[in-house]
N, CA, C and O atoms as a GROMACS GRO file, in nm:
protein
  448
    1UNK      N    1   4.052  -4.600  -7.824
    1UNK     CA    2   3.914  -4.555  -7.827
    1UNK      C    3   3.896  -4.443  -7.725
    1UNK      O    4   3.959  -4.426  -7.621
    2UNK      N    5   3.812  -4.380  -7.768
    2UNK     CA    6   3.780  -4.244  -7.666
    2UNK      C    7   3.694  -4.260  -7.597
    2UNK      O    8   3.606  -4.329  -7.647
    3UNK      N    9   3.674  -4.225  -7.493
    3UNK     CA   10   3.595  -4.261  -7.342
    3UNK      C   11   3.488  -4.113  -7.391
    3UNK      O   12   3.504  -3.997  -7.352
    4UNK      N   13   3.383  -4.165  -7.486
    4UNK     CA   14   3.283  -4.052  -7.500
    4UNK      C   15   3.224  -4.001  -7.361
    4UNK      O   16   3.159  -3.898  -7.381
    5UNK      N   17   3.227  -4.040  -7.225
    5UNK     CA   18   3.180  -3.987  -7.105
    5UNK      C   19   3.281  -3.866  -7.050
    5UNK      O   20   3.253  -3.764  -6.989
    6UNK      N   21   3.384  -3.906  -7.086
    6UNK     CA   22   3.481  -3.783  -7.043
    6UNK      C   23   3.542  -3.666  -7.157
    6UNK      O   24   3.592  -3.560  -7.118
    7UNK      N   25   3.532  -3.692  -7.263
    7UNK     CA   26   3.523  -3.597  -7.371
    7UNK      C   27   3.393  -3.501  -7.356
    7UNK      O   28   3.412  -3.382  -7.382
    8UNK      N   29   3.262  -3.540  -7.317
    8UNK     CA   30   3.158  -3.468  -7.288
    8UNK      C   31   3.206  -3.391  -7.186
    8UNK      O   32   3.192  -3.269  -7.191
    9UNK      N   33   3.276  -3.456  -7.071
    9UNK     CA   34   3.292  -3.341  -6.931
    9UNK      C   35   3.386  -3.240  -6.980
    9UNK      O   36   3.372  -3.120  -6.958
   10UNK      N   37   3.501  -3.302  -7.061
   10UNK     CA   38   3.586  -3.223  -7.083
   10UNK      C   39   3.521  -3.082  -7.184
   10UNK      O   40   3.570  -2.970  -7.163
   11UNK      N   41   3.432  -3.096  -7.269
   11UNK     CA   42   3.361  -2.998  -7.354
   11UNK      C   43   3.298  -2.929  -7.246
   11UNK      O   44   3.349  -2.821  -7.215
   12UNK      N   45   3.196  -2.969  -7.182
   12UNK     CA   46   3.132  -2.894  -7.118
   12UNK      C   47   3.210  -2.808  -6.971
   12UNK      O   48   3.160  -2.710  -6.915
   13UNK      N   49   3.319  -2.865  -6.938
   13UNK     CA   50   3.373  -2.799  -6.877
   13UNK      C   51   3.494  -2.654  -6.932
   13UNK      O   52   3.546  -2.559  -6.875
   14UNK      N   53   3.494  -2.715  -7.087
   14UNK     CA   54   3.593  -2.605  -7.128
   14UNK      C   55   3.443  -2.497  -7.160
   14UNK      O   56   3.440  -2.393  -7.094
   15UNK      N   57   3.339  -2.521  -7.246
   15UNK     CA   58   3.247  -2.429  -7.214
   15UNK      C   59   3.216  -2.354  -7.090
   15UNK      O   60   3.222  -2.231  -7.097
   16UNK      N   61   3.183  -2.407  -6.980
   16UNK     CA   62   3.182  -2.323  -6.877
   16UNK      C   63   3.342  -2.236  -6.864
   16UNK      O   64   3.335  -2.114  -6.876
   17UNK      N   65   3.445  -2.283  -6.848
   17UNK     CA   66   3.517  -2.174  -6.852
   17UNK      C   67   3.560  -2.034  -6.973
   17UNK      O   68   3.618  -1.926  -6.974
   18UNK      N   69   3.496  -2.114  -7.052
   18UNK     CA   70   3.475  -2.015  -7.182
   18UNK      C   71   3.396  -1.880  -7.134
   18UNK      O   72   3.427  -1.762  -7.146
   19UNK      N   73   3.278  -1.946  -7.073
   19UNK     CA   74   3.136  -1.830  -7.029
   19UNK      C   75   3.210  -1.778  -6.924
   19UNK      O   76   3.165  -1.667  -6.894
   20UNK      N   77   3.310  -1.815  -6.853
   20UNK     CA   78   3.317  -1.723  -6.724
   20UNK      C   79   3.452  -1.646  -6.761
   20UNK      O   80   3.490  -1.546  -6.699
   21UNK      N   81   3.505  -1.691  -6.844
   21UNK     CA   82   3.591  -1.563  -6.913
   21UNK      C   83   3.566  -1.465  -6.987
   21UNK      O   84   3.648  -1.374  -6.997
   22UNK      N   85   3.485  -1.463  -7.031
   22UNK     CA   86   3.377  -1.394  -7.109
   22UNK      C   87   3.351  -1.297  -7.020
   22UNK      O   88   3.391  -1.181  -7.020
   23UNK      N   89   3.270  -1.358  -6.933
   23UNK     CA   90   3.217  -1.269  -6.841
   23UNK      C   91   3.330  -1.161  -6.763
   23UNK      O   92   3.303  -1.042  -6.749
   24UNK      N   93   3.432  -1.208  -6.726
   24UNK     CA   94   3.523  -1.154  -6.608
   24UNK      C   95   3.543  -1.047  -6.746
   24UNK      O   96   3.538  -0.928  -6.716
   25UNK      N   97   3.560  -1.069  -6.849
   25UNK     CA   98   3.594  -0.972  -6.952
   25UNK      C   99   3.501  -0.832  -6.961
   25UNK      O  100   3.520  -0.713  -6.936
   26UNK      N  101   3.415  -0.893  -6.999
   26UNK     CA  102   3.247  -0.798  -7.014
   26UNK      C  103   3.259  -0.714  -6.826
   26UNK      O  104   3.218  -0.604  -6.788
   27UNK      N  105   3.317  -0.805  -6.764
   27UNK     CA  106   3.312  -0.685  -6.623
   27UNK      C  107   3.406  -0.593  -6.614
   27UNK      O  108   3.374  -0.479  -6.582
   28UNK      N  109   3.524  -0.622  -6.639
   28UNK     CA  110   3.636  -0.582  -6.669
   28UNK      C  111   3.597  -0.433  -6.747
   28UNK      O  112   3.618  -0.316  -6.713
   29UNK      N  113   3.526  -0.498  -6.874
   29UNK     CA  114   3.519  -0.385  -6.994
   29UNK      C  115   3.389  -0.239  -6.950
   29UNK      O  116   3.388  -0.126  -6.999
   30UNK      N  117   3.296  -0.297  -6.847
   30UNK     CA  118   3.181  -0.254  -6.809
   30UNK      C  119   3.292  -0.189  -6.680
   30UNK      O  120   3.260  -0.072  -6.662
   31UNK      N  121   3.425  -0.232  -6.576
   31UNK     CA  122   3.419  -0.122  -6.540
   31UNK      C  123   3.549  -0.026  -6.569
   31UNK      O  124   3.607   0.041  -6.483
   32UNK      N  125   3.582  -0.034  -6.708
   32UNK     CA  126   3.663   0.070  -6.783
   32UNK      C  127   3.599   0.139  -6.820
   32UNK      O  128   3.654   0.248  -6.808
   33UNK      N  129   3.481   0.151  -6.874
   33UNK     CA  130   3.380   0.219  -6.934
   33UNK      C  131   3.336   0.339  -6.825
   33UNK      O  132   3.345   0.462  -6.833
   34UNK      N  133   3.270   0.231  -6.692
   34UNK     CA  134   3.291   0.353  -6.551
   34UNK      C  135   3.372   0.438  -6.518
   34UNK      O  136   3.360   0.548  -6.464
   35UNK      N  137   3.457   0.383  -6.554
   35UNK     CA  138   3.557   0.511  -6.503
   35UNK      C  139   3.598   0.642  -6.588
   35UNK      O  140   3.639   0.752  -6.551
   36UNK      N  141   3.572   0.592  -6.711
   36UNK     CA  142   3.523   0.670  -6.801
   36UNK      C  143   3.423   0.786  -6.770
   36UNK      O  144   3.449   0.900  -6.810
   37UNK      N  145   3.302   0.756  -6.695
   37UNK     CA  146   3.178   0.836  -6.711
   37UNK      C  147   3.195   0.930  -6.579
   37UNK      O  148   3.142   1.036  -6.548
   38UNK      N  149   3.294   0.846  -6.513
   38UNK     CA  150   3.294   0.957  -6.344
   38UNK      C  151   3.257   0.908  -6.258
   38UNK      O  152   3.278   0.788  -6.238
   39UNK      N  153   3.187   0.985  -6.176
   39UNK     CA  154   3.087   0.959  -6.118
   39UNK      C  155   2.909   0.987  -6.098
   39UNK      O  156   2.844   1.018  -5.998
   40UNK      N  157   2.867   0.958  -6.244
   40UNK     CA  158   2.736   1.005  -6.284
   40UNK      C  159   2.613   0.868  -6.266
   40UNK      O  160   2.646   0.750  -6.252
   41UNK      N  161   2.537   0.894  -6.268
   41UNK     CA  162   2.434   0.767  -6.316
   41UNK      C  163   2.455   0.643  -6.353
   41UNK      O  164   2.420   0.533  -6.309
   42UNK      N  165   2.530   0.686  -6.459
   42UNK     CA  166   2.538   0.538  -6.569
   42UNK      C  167   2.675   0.489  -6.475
   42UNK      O  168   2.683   0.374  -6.432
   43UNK      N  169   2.766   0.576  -6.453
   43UNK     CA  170   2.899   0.482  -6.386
   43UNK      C  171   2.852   0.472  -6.245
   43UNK      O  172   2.951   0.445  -6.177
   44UNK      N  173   2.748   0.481  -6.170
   44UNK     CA  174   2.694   0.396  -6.051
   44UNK      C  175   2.624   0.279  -6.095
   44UNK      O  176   2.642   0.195  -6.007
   45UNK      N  177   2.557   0.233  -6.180
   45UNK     CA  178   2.509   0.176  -6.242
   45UNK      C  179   2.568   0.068  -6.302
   45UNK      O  180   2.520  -0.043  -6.282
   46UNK      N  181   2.693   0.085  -6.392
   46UNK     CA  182   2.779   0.030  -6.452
   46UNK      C  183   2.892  -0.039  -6.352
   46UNK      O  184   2.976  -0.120  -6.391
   47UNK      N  185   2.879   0.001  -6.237
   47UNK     CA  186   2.962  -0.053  -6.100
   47UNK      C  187   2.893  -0.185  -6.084
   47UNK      O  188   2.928  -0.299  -6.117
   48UNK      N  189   2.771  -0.133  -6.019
   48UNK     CA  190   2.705  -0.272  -5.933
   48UNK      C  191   2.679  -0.356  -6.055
   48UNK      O  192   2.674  -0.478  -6.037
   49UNK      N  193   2.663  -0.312  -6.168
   49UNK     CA  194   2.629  -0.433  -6.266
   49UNK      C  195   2.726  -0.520  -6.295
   49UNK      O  196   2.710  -0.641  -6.310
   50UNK      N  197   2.871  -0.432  -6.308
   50UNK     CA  198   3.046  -0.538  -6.307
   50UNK      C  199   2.985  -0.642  -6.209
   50UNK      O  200   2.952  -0.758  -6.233
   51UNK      N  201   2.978  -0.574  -6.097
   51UNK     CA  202   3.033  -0.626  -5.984
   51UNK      C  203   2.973  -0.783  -5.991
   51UNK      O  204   3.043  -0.883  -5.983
   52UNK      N  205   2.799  -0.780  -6.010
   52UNK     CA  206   2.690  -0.889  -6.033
   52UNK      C  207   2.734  -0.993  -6.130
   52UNK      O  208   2.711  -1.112  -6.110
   53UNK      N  209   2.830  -0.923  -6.289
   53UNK     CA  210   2.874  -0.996  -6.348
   53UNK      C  211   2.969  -1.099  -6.281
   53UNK      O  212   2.950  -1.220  -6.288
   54UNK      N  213   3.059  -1.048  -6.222
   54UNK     CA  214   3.194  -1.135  -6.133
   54UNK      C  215   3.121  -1.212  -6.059
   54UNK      O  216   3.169  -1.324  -6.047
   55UNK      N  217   3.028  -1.195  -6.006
   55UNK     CA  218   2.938  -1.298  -5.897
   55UNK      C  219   2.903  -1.419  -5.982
   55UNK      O  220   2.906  -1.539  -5.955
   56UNK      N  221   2.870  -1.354  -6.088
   56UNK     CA  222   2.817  -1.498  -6.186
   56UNK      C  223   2.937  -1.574  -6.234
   56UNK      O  224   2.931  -1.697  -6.232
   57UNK      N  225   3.034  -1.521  -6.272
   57UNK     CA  226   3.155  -1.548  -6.308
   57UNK      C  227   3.218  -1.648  -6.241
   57UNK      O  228   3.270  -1.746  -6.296
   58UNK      N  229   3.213  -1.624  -6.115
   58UNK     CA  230   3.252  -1.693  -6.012
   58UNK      C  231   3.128  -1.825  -5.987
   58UNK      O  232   3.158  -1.943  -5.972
   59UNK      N  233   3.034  -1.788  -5.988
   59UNK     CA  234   2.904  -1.898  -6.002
   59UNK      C  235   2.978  -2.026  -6.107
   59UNK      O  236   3.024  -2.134  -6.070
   60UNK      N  237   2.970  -1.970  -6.249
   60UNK     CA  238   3.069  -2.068  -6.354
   60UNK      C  239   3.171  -2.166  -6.354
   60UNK      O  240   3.187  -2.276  -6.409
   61UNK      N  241   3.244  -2.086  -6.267
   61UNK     CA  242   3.347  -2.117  -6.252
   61UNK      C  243   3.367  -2.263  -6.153
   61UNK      O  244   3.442  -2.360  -6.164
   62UNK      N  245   3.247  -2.220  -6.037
   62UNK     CA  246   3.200  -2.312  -5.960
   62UNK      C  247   3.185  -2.428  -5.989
   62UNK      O  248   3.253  -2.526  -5.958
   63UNK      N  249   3.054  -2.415  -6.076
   63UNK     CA  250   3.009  -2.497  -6.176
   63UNK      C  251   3.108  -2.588  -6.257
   63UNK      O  252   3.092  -2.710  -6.259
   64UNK      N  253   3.172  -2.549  -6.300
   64UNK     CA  254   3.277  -2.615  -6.408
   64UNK      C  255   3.346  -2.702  -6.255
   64UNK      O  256   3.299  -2.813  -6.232
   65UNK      N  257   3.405  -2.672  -6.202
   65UNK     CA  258   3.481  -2.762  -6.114
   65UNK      C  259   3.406  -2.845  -6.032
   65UNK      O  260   3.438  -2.957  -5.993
   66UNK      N  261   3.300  -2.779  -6.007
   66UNK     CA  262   3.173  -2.918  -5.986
   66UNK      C  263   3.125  -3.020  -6.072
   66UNK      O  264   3.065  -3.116  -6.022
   67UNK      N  265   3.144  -3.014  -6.201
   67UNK     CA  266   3.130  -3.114  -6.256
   67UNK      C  267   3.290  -3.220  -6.301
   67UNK      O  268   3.308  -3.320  -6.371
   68UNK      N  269   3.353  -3.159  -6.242
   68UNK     CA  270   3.479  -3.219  -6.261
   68UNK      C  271   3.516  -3.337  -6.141
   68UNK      O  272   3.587  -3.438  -6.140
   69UNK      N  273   3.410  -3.255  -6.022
   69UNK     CA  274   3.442  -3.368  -5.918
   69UNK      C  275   3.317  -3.433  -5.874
   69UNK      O  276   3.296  -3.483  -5.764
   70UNK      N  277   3.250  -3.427  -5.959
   70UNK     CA  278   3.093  -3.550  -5.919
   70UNK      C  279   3.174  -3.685  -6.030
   70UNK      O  280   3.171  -3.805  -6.003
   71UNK      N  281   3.241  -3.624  -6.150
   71UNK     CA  282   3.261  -3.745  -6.204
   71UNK      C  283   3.374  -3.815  -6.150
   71UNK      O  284   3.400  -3.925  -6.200
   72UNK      N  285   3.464  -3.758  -6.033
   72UNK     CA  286   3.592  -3.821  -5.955
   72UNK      C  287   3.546  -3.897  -5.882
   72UNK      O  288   3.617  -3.987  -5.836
   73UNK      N  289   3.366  -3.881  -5.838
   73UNK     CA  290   3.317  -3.987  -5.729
   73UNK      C  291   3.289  -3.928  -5.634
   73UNK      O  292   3.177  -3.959  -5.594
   74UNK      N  293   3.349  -3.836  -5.559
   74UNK     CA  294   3.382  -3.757  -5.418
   74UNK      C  295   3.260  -3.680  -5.425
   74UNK      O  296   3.250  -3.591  -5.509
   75UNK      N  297   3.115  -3.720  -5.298
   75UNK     CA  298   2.993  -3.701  -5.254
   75UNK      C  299   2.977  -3.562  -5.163
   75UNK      O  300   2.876  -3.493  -5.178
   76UNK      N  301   3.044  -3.536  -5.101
   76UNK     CA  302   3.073  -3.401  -5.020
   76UNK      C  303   3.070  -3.262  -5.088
   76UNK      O  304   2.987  -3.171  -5.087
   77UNK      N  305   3.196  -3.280  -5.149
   77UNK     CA  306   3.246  -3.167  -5.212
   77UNK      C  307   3.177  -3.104  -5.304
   77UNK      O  308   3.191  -2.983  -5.325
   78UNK      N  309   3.076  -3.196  -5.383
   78UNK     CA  310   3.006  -3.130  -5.500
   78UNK      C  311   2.931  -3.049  -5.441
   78UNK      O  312   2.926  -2.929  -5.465
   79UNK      N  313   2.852  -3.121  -5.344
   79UNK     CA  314   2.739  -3.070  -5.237
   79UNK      C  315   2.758  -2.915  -5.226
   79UNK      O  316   2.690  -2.829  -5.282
   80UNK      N  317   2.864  -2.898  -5.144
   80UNK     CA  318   2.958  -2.775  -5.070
   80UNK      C  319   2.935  -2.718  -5.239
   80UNK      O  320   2.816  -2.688  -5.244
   81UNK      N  321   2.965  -2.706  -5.303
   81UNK     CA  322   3.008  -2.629  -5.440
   81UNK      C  323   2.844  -2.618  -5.486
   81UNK      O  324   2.798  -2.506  -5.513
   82UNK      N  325   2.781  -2.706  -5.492
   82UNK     CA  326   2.623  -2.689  -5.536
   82UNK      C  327   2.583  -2.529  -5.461
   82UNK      O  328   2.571  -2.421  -5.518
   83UNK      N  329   2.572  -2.557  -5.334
   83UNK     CA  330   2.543  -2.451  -5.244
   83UNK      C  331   2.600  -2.318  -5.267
   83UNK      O  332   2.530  -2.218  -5.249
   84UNK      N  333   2.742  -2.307  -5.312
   84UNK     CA  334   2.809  -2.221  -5.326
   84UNK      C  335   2.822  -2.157  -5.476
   84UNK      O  336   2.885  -2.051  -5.487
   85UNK      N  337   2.766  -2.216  -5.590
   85UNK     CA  338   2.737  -2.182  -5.667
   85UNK      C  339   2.621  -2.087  -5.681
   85UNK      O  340   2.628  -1.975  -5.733
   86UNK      N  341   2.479  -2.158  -5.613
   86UNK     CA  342   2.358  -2.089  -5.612
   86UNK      C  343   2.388  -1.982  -5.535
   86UNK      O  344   2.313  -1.887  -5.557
   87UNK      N  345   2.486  -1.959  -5.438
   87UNK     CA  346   2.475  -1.835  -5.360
   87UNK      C  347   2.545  -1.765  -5.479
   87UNK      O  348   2.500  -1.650  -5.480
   88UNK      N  349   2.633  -1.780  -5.580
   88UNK     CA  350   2.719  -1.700  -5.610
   88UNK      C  351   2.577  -1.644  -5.755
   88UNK      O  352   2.566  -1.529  -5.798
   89UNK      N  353   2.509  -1.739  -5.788
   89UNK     CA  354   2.430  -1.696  -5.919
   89UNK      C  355   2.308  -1.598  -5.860
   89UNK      O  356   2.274  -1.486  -5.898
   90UNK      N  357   2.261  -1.672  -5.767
   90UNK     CA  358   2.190  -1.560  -5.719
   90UNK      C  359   2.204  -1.416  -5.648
   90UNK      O  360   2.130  -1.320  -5.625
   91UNK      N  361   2.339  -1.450  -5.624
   91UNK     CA  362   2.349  -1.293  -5.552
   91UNK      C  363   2.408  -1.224  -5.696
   91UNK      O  364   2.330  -1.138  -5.737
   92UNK      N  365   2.487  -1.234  -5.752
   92UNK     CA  366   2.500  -1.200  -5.912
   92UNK      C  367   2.406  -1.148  -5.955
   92UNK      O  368   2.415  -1.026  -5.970
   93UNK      N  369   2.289  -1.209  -5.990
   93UNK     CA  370   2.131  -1.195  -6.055
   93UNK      C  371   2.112  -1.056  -5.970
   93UNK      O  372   2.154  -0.951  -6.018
   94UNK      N  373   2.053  -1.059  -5.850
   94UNK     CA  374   2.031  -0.964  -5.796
   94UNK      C  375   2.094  -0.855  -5.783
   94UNK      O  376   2.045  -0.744  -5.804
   95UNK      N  377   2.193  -0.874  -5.753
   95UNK     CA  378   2.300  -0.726  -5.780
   95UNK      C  379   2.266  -0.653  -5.940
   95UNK      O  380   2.281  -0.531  -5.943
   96UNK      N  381   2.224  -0.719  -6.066
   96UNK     CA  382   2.254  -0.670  -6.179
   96UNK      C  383   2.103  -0.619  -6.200
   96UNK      O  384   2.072  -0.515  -6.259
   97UNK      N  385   1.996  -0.732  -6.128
   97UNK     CA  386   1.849  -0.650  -6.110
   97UNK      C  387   1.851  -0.518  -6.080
   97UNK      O  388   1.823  -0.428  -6.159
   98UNK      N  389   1.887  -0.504  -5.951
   98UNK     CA  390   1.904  -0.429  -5.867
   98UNK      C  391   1.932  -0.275  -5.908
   98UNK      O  392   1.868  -0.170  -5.902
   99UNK      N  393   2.061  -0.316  -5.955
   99UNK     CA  394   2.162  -0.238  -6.011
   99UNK      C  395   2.104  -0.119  -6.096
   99UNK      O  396   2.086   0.002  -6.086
  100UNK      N  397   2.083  -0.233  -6.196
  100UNK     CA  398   1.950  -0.213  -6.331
  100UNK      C  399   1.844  -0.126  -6.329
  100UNK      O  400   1.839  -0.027  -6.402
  101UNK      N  401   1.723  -0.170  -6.214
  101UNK     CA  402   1.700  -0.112  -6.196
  101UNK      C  403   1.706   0.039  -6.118
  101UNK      O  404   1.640   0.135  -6.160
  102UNK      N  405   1.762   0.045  -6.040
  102UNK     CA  406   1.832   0.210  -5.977
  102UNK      C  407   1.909   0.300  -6.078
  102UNK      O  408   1.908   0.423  -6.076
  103UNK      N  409   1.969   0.228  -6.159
  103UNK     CA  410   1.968   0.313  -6.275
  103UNK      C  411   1.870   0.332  -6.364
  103UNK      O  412   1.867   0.452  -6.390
  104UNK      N  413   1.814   0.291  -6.406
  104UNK     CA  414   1.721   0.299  -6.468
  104UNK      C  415   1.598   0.376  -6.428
  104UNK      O  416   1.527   0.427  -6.515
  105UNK      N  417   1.565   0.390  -6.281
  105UNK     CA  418   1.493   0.534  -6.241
  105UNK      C  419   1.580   0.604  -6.211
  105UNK      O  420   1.517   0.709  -6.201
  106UNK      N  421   1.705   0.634  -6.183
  106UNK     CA  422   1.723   0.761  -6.196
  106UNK      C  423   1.790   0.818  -6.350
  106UNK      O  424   1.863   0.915  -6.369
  107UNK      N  425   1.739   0.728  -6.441
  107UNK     CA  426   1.742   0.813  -6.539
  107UNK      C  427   1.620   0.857  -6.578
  107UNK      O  428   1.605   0.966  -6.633
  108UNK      N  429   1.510   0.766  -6.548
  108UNK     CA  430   1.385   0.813  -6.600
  108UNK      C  431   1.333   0.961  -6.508
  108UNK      O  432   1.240   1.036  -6.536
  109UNK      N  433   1.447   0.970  -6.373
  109UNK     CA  434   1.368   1.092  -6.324
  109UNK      C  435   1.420   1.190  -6.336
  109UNK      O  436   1.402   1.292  -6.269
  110UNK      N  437   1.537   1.160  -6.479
  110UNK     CA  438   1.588   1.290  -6.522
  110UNK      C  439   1.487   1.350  -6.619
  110UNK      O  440   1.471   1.469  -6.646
  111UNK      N  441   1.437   1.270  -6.656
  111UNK     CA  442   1.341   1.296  -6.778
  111UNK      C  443   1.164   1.385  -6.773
  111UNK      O  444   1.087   1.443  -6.849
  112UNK      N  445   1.175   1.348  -6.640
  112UNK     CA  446   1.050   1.428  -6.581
  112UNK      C  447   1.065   1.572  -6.542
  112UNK      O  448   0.969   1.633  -6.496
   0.00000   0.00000   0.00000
Protein backbone atom coordinates (compact mmCIF):
# COMPACT_ATOMS: atom_id res chain seq x y z
CA UNK A 1 0.00 0.00 0.00
CA UNK A 2 1.14 3.51 -0.65
CA UNK A 3 1.69 5.90 2.17
CA UNK A 4 -0.73 8.66 0.41
CA UNK A 5 1.13 11.32 2.98
CA UNK A 6 4.40 10.89 1.32
CA UNK A 7 3.42 10.52 -2.33
CA UNK A 8 1.77 14.08 -1.75
CA UNK A 9 5.33 15.42 -0.42
CA UNK A 10 6.95 13.65 -2.99
CA UNK A 11 4.55 15.50 -5.86
CA UNK A 12 4.71 18.61 -4.37
CA UNK A 13 8.21 18.59 -3.89
CA UNK A 14 8.99 17.39 -7.48
CA UNK A 15 6.65 20.46 -8.44
CA UNK A 16 8.57 22.90 -6.64
CA UNK A 17 11.67 21.76 -8.27
CA UNK A 18 9.98 21.75 -11.55
CA UNK A 19 9.14 25.77 -10.92
CA UNK A 20 12.65 26.47 -9.94
CA UNK A 21 14.06 24.95 -13.00
CA UNK A 22 11.98 26.67 -15.00
CA UNK A 23 12.89 29.59 -13.58
CA UNK A 24 16.89 29.24 -13.45
CA UNK A 25 16.01 28.58 -17.25
CA UNK A 26 13.79 31.72 -18.03
CA UNK A 27 17.00 33.57 -16.21
CA UNK A 28 19.42 31.93 -18.01
CA UNK A 29 17.37 32.68 -21.32
CA UNK A 30 16.53 36.47 -20.11
CA UNK A 31 20.31 36.82 -19.68
CA UNK A 32 21.31 35.49 -23.25
CA UNK A 33 18.93 37.70 -24.65
CA UNK A 34 21.06 40.66 -22.66
CA UNK A 35 23.83 40.12 -24.01
CA UNK A 36 22.40 40.18 -27.09
CA UNK A 37 21.07 43.88 -26.76
CA UNK A 38 24.53 45.34 -25.28
CA UNK A 39 24.39 47.61 -23.22
CA UNK A 40 21.07 49.55 -23.85
CA UNK A 41 17.85 49.87 -21.76
CA UNK A 42 16.25 46.72 -22.23
CA UNK A 43 19.72 44.72 -21.43
CA UNK A 44 19.93 46.84 -18.02
CA UNK A 45 16.67 45.88 -17.43
CA UNK A 46 16.82 42.34 -18.56
CA UNK A 47 19.92 41.99 -15.98
CA UNK A 48 18.27 42.94 -12.73
CA UNK A 49 15.16 41.09 -13.78
CA UNK A 50 17.51 37.51 -14.36
CA UNK A 51 19.02 38.31 -11.47
CA UNK A 52 15.32 38.68 -9.23
CA UNK A 53 14.37 35.53 -11.15
CA UNK A 54 17.43 33.39 -9.47
CA UNK A 55 16.41 34.96 -6.11
CA UNK A 56 13.09 33.32 -6.50
CA UNK A 57 14.60 30.31 -7.82
CA UNK A 58 16.53 29.91 -5.00
CA UNK A 59 13.36 30.92 -2.72
CA UNK A 60 11.82 27.34 -4.43
CA UNK A 61 14.23 25.61 -4.06
CA UNK A 62 14.21 26.47 -0.34
CA UNK A 63 10.87 25.69 -0.16
CA UNK A 64 10.98 22.25 -1.62
CA UNK A 65 13.65 21.13 0.94
CA UNK A 66 11.64 22.65 3.62
CA UNK A 67 9.01 20.61 3.15
CA UNK A 68 11.09 17.63 2.99
CA UNK A 69 12.34 18.27 6.48
CA UNK A 70 9.16 19.38 8.54
CA UNK A 71 7.96 15.91 7.46
CA UNK A 72 11.53 14.23 8.92
CA UNK A 73 10.30 15.86 12.28
CA UNK A 74 13.46 18.13 12.74
CA UNK A 75 11.86 21.69 14.44
CA UNK A 76 14.92 24.02 13.86
CA UNK A 77 15.87 23.63 10.53
CA UNK A 78 12.58 24.31 8.84
CA UNK A 79 12.45 27.48 10.91
CA UNK A 80 16.09 28.60 9.57
CA UNK A 81 14.77 27.75 5.89
CA UNK A 82 11.23 29.51 6.53
CA UNK A 83 13.27 32.72 7.17
CA UNK A 84 15.52 32.13 4.41
CA UNK A 85 13.11 31.51 1.93
CA UNK A 86 11.07 34.80 2.59
CA UNK A 87 14.34 36.67 2.36
CA UNK A 88 15.08 34.95 -0.88
CA UNK A 89 11.20 35.65 -2.37
CA UNK A 90 11.17 38.89 -1.32
CA UNK A 91 14.26 40.22 -2.33
CA UNK A 92 13.54 38.40 -5.84
CA UNK A 93 10.07 40.29 -5.99
CA UNK A 94 11.74 43.46 -5.49
CA UNK A 95 14.63 43.29 -7.63
CA UNK A 96 12.13 42.37 -10.68
CA UNK A 97 9.71 45.43 -9.37
CA UNK A 98 12.36 47.45 -9.29
CA UNK A 99 14.05 46.41 -12.20
CA UNK A 100 10.71 46.70 -14.11
CA UNK A 101 10.10 49.52 -13.24
CA UNK A 102 13.53 51.59 -14.20
CA UNK A 103 13.10 50.19 -17.30
CA UNK A 104 10.13 50.95 -17.96
CA UNK A 105 10.72 54.86 -17.42
CA UNK A 106 13.46 54.99 -19.18
CA UNK A 107 11.74 53.84 -21.98
CA UNK A 108 8.82 55.94 -21.55
CA UNK A 109 11.35 58.93 -21.46
CA UNK A 110 12.48 57.98 -24.70
CA UNK A 111 9.20 58.63 -25.94
CA UNK A 112 8.78 62.16 -24.76
Amino acid sequence: MIDQARLINILVQGGSFVAAFAAIAAGAIMANVRSKFGTGILAAGFKSISTGVFFIAGGIIVDAMQTYLQSAGNLLIPVVLLVLKELLFVIGTYIIVIGSKKTGDSLESLTK
